[in-house]
Structure formats: C-alpha cells, structure tokens
VOGU-3710 file (C-alpha; in Angstrom, 3 decimals, decimal comma):
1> xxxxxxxxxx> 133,780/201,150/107,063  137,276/200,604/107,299  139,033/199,119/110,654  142,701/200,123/112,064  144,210/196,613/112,387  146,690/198,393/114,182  148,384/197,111/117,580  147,646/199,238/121,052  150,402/199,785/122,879  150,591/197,229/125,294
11> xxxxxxxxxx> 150,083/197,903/129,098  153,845/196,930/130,231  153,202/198,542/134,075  150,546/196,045/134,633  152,015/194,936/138,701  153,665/191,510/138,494  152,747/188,161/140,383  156,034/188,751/142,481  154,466/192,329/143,701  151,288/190,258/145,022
21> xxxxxxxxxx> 153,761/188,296/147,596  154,317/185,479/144,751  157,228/183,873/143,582  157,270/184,731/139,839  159,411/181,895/138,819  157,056/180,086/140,822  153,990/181,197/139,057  155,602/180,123/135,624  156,988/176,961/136,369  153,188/176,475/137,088
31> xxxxxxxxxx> 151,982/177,929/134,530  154,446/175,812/132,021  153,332/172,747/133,278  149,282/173,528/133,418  150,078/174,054/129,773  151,918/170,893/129,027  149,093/169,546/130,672  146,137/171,466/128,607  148,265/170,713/125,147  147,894/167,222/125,864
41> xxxxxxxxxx> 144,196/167,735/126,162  144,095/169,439/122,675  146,206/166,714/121,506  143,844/164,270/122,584  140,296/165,806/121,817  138,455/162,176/123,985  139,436/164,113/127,356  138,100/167,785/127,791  139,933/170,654/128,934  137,903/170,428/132,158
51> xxxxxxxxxx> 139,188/167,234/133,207  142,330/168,305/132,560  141,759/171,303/135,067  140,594/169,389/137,721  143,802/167,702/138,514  145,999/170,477/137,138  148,162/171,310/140,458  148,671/167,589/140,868  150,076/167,245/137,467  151,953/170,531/137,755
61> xxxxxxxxxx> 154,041/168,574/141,036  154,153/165,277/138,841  154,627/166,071/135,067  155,121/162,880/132,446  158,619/162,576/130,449  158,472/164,236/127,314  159,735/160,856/125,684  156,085/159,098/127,683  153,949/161,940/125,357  152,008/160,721/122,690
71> xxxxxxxxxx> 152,864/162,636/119,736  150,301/165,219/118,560  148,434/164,623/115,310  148,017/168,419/115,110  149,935/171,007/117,243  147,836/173,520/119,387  147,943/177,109/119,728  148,224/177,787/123,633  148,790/180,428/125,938  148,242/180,783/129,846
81> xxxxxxxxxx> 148,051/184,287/131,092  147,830/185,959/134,561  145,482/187,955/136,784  146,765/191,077/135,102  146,373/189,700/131,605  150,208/189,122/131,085  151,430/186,079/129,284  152,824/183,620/131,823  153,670/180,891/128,993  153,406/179,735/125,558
91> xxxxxxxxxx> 152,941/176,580/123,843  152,140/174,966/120,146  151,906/176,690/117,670  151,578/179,754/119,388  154,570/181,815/118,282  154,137/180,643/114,755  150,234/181,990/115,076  151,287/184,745/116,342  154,526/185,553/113,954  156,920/186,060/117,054
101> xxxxxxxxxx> 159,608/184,478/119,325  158,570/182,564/122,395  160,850/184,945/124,466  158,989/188,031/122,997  155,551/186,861/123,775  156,334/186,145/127,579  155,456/188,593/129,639  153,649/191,610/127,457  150,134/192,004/127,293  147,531/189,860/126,250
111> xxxxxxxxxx> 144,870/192,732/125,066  147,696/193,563/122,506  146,444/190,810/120,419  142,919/191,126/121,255  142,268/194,614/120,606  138,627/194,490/120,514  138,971/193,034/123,934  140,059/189,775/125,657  137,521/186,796/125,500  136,107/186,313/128,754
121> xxxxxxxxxx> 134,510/183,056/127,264  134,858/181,090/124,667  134,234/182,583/120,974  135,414/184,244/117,606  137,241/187,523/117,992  139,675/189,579/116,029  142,968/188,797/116,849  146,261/190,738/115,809  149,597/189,295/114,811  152,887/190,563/116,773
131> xxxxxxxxxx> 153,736/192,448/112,858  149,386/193,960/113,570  148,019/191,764/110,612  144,652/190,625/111,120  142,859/187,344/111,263  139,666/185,811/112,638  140,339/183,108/115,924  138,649/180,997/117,162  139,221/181,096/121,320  138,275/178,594/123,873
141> xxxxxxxxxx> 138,925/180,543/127,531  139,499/178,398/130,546  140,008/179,597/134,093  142,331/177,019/135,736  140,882/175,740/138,793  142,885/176,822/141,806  145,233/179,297/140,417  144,681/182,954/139,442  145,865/181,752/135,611  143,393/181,845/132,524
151> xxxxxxxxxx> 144,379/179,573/129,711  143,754/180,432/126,490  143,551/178,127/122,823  143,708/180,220/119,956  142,731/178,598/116,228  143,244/180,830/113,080  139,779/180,374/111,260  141,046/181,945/107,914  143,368/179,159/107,308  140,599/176,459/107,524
161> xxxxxxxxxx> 138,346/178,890/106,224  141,208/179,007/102,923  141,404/175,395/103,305  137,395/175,408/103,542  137,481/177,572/100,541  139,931/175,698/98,514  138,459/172,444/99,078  134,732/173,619/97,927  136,341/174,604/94,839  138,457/171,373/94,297
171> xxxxxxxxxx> 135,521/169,774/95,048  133,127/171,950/92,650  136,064/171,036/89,913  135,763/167,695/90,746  131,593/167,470/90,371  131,678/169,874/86,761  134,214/167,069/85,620  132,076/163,993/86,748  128,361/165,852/85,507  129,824/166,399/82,250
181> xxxxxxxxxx> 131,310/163,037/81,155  128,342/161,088/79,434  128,196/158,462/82,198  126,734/157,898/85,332  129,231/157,672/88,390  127,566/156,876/91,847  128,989/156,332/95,189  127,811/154,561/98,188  129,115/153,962/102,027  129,921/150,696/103,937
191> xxxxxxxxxx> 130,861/152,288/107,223  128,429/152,258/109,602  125,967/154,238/110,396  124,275/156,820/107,766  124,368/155,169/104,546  126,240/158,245/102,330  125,086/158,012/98,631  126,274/160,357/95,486  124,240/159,706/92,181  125,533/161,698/89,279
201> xxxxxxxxxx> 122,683/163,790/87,571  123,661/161,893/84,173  120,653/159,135/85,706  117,831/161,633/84,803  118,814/160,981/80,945  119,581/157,815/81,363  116,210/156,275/83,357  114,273/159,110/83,756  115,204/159,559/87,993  116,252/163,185/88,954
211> xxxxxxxxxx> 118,809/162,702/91,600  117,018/163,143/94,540  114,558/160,477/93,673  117,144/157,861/93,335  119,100/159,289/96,076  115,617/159,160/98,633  115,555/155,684/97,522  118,465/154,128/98,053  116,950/151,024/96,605  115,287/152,413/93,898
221> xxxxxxxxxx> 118,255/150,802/91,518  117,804/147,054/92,729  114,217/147,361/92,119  114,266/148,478/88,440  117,203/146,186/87,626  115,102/143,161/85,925  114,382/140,556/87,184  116,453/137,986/84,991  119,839/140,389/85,598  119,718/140,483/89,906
231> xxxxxxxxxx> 121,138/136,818/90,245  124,090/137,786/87,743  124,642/141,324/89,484  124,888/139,791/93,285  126,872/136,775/92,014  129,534/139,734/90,440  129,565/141,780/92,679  129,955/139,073/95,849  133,209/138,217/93,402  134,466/141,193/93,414
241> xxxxxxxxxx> 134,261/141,932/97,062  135,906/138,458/97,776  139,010/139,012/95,346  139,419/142,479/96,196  139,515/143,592/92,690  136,594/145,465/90,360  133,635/143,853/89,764  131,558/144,306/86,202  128,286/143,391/84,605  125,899/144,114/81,713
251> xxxxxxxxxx> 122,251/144,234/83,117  118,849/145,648/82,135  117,118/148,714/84,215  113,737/149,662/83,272  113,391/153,526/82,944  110,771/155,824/84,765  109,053/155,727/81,592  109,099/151,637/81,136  111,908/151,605/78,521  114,047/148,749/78,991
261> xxxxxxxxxx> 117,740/150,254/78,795  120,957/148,262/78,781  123,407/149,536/81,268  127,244/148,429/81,709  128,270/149,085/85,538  131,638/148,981/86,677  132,503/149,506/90,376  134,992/148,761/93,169  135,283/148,865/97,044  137,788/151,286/98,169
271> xxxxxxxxxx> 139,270/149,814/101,918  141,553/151,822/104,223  144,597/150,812/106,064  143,437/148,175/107,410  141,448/146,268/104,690  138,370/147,579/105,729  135,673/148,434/103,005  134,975/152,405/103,306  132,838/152,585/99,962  131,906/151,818/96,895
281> xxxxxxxxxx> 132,521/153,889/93,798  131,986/153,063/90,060  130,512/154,303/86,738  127,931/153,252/84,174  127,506/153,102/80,959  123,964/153,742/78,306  124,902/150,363/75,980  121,094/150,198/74,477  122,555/150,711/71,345  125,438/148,549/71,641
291> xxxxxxxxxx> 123,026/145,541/72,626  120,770/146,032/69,729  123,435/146,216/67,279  124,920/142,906/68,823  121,243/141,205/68,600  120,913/142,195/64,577  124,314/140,886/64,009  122,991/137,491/66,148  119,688/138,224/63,555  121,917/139,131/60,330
301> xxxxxxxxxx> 123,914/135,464/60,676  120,894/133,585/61,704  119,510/134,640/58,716  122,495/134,035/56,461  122,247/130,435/58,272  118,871/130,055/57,064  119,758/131,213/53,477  121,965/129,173/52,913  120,585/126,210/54,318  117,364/127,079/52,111
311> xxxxxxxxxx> 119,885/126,972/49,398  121,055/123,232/49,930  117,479/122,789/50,711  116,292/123,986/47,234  119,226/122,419/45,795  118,500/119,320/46,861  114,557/119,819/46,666  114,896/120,341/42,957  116,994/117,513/42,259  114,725/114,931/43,784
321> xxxxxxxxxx> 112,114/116,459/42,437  113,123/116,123/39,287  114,629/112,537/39,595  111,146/111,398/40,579  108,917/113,755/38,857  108,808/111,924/35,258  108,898/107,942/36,680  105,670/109,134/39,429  104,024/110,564/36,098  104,819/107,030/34,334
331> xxxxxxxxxx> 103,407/105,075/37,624  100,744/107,431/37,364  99,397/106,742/33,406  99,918/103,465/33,980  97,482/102,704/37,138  94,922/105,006/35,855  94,962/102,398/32,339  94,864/99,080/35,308  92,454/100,522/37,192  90,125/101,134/34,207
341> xxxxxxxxxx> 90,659/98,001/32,286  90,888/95,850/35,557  89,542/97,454/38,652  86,714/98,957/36,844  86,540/96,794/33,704  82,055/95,120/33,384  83,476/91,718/34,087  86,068/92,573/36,811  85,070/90,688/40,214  83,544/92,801/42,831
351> xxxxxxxxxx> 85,496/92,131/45,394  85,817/95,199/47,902  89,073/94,999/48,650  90,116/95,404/45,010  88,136/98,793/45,357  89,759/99,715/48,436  93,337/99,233/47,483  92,338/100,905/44,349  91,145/104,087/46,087  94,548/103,601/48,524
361> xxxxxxxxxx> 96,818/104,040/45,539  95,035/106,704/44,144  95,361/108,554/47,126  98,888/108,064/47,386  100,082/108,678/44,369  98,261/112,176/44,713  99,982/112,599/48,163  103,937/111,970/46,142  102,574/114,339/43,393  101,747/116,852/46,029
371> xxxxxxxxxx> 104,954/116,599/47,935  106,808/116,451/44,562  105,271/119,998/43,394  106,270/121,509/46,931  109,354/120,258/46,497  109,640/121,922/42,994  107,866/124,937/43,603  110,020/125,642/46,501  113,195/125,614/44,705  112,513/127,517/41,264
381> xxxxxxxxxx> 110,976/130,543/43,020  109,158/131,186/39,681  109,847/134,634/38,365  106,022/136,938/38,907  104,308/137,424/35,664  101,510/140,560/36,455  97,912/139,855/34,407  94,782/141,183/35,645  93,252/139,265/37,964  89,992/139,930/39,546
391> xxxxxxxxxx> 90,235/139,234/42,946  87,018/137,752/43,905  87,090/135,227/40,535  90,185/134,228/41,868  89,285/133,665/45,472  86,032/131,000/44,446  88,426/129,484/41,945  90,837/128,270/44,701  87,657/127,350/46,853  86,576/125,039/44,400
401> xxxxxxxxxx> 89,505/123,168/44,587  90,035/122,979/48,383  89,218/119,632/49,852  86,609/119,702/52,935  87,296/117,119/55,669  83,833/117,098/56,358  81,088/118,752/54,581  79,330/121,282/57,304  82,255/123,203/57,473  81,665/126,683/55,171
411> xxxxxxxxxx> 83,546/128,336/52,697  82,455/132,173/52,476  84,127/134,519/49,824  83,163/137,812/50,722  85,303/139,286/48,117  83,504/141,974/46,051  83,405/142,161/43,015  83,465/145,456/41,797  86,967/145,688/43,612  89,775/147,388/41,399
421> xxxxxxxxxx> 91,643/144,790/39,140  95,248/143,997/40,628  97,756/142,634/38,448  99,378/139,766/39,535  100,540/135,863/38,786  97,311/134,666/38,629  98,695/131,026/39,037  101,033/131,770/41,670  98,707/133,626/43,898  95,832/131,086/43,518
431> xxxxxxxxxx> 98,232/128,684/45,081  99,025/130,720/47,564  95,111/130,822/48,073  94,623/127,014/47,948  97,217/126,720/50,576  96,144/129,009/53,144  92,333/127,720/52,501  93,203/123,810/52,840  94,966/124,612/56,080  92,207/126,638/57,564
441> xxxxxxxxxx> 89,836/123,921/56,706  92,187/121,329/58,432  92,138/123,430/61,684  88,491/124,037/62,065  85,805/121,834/64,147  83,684/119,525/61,656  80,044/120,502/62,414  80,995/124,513/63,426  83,778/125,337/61,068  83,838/128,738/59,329
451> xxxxxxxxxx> 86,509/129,786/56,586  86,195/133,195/55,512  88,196/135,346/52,662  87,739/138,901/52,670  89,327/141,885/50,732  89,803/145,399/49,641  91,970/147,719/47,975  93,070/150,988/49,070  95,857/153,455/47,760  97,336/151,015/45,414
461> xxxxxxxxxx> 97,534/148,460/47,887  95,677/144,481/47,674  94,942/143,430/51,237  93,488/139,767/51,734  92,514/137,730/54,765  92,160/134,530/55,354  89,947/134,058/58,714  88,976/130,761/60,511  87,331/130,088/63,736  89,558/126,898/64,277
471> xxxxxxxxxx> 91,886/126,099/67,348  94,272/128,550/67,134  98,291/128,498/67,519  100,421/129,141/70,329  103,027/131,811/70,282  105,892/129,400/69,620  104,328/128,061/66,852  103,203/131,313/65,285  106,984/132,543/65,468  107,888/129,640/63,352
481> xxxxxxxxxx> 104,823/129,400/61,070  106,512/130,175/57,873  109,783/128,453/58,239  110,834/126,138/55,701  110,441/122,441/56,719  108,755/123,174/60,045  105,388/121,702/60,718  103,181/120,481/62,965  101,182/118,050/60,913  101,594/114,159/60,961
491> xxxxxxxxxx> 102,204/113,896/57,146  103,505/117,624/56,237  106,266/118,518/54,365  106,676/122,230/56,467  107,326/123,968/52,787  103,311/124,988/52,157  103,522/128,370/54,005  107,184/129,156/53,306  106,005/128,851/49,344  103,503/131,120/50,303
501> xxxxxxxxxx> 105,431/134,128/51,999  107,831/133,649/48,878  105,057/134,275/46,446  103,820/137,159/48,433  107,413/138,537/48,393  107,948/137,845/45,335  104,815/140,159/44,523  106,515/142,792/46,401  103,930/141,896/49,542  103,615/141,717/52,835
511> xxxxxxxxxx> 102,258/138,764/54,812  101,435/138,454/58,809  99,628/135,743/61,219  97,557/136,415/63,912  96,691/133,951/66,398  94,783/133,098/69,529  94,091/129,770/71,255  90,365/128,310/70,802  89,625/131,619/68,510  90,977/131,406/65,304
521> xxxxxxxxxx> 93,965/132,128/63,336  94,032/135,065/60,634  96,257/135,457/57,565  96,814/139,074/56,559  98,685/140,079/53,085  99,086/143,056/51,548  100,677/143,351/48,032  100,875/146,417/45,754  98,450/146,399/42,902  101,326/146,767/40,657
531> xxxxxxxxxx> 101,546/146,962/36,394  100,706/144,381/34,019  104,249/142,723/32,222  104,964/143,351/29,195  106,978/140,426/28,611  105,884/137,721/26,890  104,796/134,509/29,219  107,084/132,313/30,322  107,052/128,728/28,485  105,326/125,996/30,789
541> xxxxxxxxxx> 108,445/123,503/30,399  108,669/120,506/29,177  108,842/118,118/32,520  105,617/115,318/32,820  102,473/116,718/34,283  101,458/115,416/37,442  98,282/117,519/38,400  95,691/115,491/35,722  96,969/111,323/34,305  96,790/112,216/30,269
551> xxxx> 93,302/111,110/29,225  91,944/112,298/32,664  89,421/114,855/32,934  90,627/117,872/36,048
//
C-alpha cells in the first residue's frame, strides 16, 4: 500500500486573531515569549512543560535577557499555533526540522505538516517537510493555560531511530570483534545503583560458565578464584585503584568441572571528568599452559641441580671409597688374626670386657665396610649383566641374609615358583632385595612385625612388592624417599634406596612407594623381563674384599 507524502494545500482563509477583536501583534509578541519560555523547559528537562504553563503570562510581561539563558545542551523543535491552527511562532530547531525559513512558516497552516491530522495530544504522527518529504515525529501538545495558543514540540524519530540503528550496529561490530579474540574481556560498574556487568562468552571455554551463569552471579568469579590467589588479587587491584593506573595479576580459578586453570587478568578503572570511577574494564588470559611449561623448566634445572651434584657426590664417593677400601680390609685381616689368637686363644683370660670390646669392633668394622660399599656402589653404577634368575630363589636368598632386630618378626616369601624366569643382574637385584627387606624389618613392631615379598609376571613385565605392616611414612618423607643422602635414620648414610631406584633403572624398571601412617609402607617395581647378555661377564676387579676377612667362612 503505497502513501501520497504529498502536502495539502494549506487553509490560508482560516480568520485571523485580529478579526476576533485581537491585536495580532499582540497575540505574537505573546506567543514569542510563551515559547522562549517553553524552550527553556525543553532545555532543561528537571522542570515540566506544565510548570512552565502555569506562570506563562507572567513570564510573557517579564522575560529573562538572552545573555541570563543557560545555554541549551540540545536545541528544541517548537512551534505555538492559534485557535485556527495557524502558526503564531517558531523556535529551535524548527525551521531546520521542517526544511524552511522562519518567515515562511509564520502564519500558514499547521495541518499542512500534519496531514493525517493535527495531534490533539501528545504522540507519534506523520509529519511532512515544507519540500512534502516524510518522517515519523514524535509530538508533545500543550494547551497554554490562559490563552487560546496550543504549543507544539516536534522530535524527528528517524534521526534517533538512524542514530538508534547505527549505534546497534557499531555496537554489534564492536561485540563480533571482542567474542572472537581468544580472551575473555568483562566489564563491571562503580556508579551507583544497578551493578552493570558484561562477561564475554570466551568464559564458557575457559571455566566451563555460560554467560548468564557468571553474569547471575556477580560473585561467582571471587568464589572460584583459590584460595591462596584472593590476598594477591585485592592487594593488586587496591594498587591499582590508588595509582590510577592498570592493575595485573596471575591467579588460579577452578573450572565448573574442578580443573584448576591459570588465568592472567588485566584491568583498569575508567573515571570521568571529574576523577570519578565509572567502571571497570579488562581482559584475561588461558596461561595453563604457560604455567606448566614454567614449572618443568623449575623441574628440568632442579633436576640438572641434582645431577650434577650426584656427580660431585659420586666423584667424591668413589674416591674415599677407594682411599679407605684396601687399609679397612688390612684393619680387618688383622683383628680377625688378634681376636683368634688373643681374644679367643684356650689360655686367654675371661674377662668380659675383653669379649665385649671384641664384639664392639667387630661390629664396627662391619658398619665402615657397609658404608664403604654404599659409597662404592653408588658411584660406579655397575653396567646390568641379564642371567636367568628365578625369582623366588632369589627372594629367600636375600632373606637369609637380612638381619632381624628381634626374632618374632616374620619373613614370608610368597614368591612362586613356577613363575617365568626373568633375566636380570642377579647380584645387583638381590641387593636391591636386601635393602628394601632390612629396612622393612627396621620399621616394623618387635613382637607383631610382618615382612612380606610377593610377585608375578605378566606380558613381559617382573612386578615385585615389598609389604610391611610397620609405622608408615608421612607424605614429606615419601616425596624424598629415594633421594641421595637423605635419611631419617640415626646412623644412615641416605644412599640405600637411591642405589636401589638406580638398579631398577638401570634394569629398564620402574619403582614406586606407597605409604600410610600406622599401616605400612609398600615398595612396588616393575622391570621388563628382558634377554639374557651375550657378553661375556664383567671381571670382579681387583680392589680388597670387604664382605668375608680371608680365612673367614660367609
């Protein structure tokens, strides 16, 4: 359906305010000033156009200087018109609205740019330009109180509607350029009132939120910011607020699904005029992966540490050892020849004390031997020479060896023996036996104590354990259990259990702890069953002996 925008002829024989009796110069001077006097209540929306029409023929006998006006923030569209619906006066932006001069407008016919029909009351209409182009207006109608005159402000909706138009778009440009960059920008308000928050959809894949569960929360983030991170946020941003300038910080979130994810947030208050703080805007980052690369580097050189103080370690390990290896052996040889011609000897006197120092440097000798093969064994790192070994012959030989602090504790290998044959260094992985049984024996309860080996293979793999019911380790010692030189023993060296997970390495193995206060500590390895060498055995070297004295039985 089309429509005929075109303009009526305008009713120029409407009679004149003069022809009533009136002055007509009269009636516009009036009208002139009622409109100064309704501009100034468009210019300043507090007051309403009522008020203003209340003391309208006062004002029209007392108008304000032009230079006492405030000036308008926005210039109004005005017109008054008559009884007769002829234009009395203009004001505003009237005869720009309208496309004509002020001159033209005065006097013709207001229905010729309402052609639908003049607004008795305030609302939309079509309204015509003086050239007849078209436009929606918006028109508030007010009878002036006293006076035959109707005043009339007129508002062009399609420019705000343009404007309205224009600015959805800018602002739809604006949201497909924030939504697509792979960060999360968020907004919040510090004016009063209505707290205004924008959360870009980016949060879903970063936490797991959708928007409008973060945004129906507005202190969903705080409470899924850990716990350890809060102090460090507040304290950042409270500097940032104070110094005016952005504020920054690395903290942890935990996502809907319980993932812990590093996030890097930068924000800033935006202030108006004045100083005062209007919002806050600011981004943030996913920097997960930037955090656990940064944590294996902090692993990668704390292990290079370690290396290379194992290094100086061994270095120096293998030195003493063999500095003091050969003389112990001498000292050795030659108290086992006293002992038996003196200590022992059918006419020696029986004095107990000779017998107890005796037994004291026995025993202490064995203790430097002992410390002396850690220290050796620990620096070589023997190559692995494979030879069947059947698991369960191997298991009771290193439980015949293990000493018992008191004799009710047990010693169960529940190794079959019909397992599969593994190869491996039979010598090197009965120590590693020995070692894991002597300190399960150590950490069990004299009259209850239970050790227990057990075993099985399965696809190609050897898996031992090494159970006790003893006291248990806490978690900071279990971290540390197999570092070299750490111990908690009065007389230990710390190297038993690193020379253990370096045989089981060596073997290609794996080897864990598990431990539990007042329950019992389990050692779990698992090495591949692997091939026999071919190579012939290494030589045994020609250093002194300290496990047997020469002319001692083992």
């Amino acid at each position: 359906m089309s429509t005929d925008y075109s303009a009526p002829e305008p009713n120029l024989r409407a009679p004149s305010v003069a022809a009533e009796g009136g002055d007509e110069h009269a009636h516009r001077a009036e009208a002139e000033a009622i409109l100064h006097q309704l501009a100034s209540a468009f210019f300043f929306p507090t007051q309403t156009l009522h008020e203003h029409s209340k003391e309208s023929e006062a004002q029209a006998q007392h108008l304000p200087e032009p230079e006492a006006q405030a000036e308008p923030t926005r210039e109004a569209a005005l017109l008054v018109a008559d009884a007769f619906g002829l234009i009395q006066s203009v004001g505003g932006s009237l005869p720009a609205l309208l496309a004509a001069r002020e001159d033209a407008l005065l006097g013709t016919a207001i229905s010729r740019y309402f052609p639908d029909e003049v607004p008795s009351q305030s609302r939309r209409v079509r309204a015509l330009k003086a050239d007849g182009r078209a436009f929606e207006a918006d028109v508030t109608v007010l009878p002036i109180t006293g006076t035959s005159l109707t005043s009339y402000a007129v508002r062009d909706l399609s420019d705000e509607r343009a404007r309205a138009a224009a600015s959805k778009r800018a602002e739809a440009r604006y949201r497909s350029l924030v939504e697509q960059i792979p960060a999360v920008t968020f907004m919040a308000s510090l004016e009063e009132g209505e707290n205004e928050i924008y959360i870009g959809p980016q949060i879903e894949a970063l936490l797991g939120y959708t928007q409008k569960e973060w945004l129906d929360d507005p202190v969903l983030w705080f409470h899924r910011m850990h716990a350890d991170d809060q102090a460090r946020w507040n304290a950042e941003f409270a500097r940032g607020c104070a110094v005016g300038g952005p504020f920054r910080a690395d903290c942890r979130f935990f996502a809907k699904n319980g993932r812990t994810v590093w996030v890097h947030g930068e924000a800033r208050v935006v202030r108006d005029q004045l100083g005062r703080p209007l919002f806050i805007q600011g981004v943030a980052f996913d920097i997960t992966d930037i955090k656990e690369a940064e944590q294996r580097m902090r692993e990668a050189q704390e292990a290079l540490l370690r290396t290379e103080k194992l290094a100086a370690i061994g270095r120096l390990a293998a030195s003493i050892g063999h500095e003091l290896r050969n003389p112990l052996a001498a000292i050795r040889n030659a108290w086992f020849y006293l002992e038996r011609k003196v200590v022992r000897a059918a006419n020696a006197t029986p004095d107990p004390r000779v017998l107890q120092f005796s037994q004291v440097i026995t025993t202490e000798i064995d203790r430097c031997a002992k410390i002396i093969g850690e220290l050796l064994d620990f620096s070589r790192e023997r190559a692995i020479y494979r030879v069947p070994a059947p698991v369960s012959e191997l298991v009771q030989s290193a439980i015949e060896v293990v000493v018992k602090p008191a004799p009710a504790i047990m010693l169960e290998n529940a190794v079959s023996p019909d397992l599969p044959v593994p190869n491996l260094d039979a010598d090197q992985f009965r120590q590693v036996l020995v070692n894991l049984l002597q300190n399960a024996v150590e950490a069990v309860e004299a009259e209850t104590g239970r050790v227990e080996v057990g075993g099985d293979v399965n696809a190609g793999l050897l898996r031992l354990t090494v159970r006790d019911n003893g006291k248990g380790m806490p978690a900071e010692v279990r971290a540390r259990i197999f570092e070299p030189l750490y111990t908690t023993k009065l007389r230990g060296t710390g190297l038993g259990l690193a020379i253990v997970e370096g045989i089981v390495k060596r073997h290609g193995g794996q080897i864990e702890v598990t431990s539990e206060l007042g329950r019992g500590t389990t050692f779990s390895m698992t090495v591949p069953i692997g091939e026999a060498s071919l190579e012939p055995a290494p030589a045994l070297g020609g250093a002194a002996d300290l496990r047997t004295p020469r002319g001692q039985s083992g």
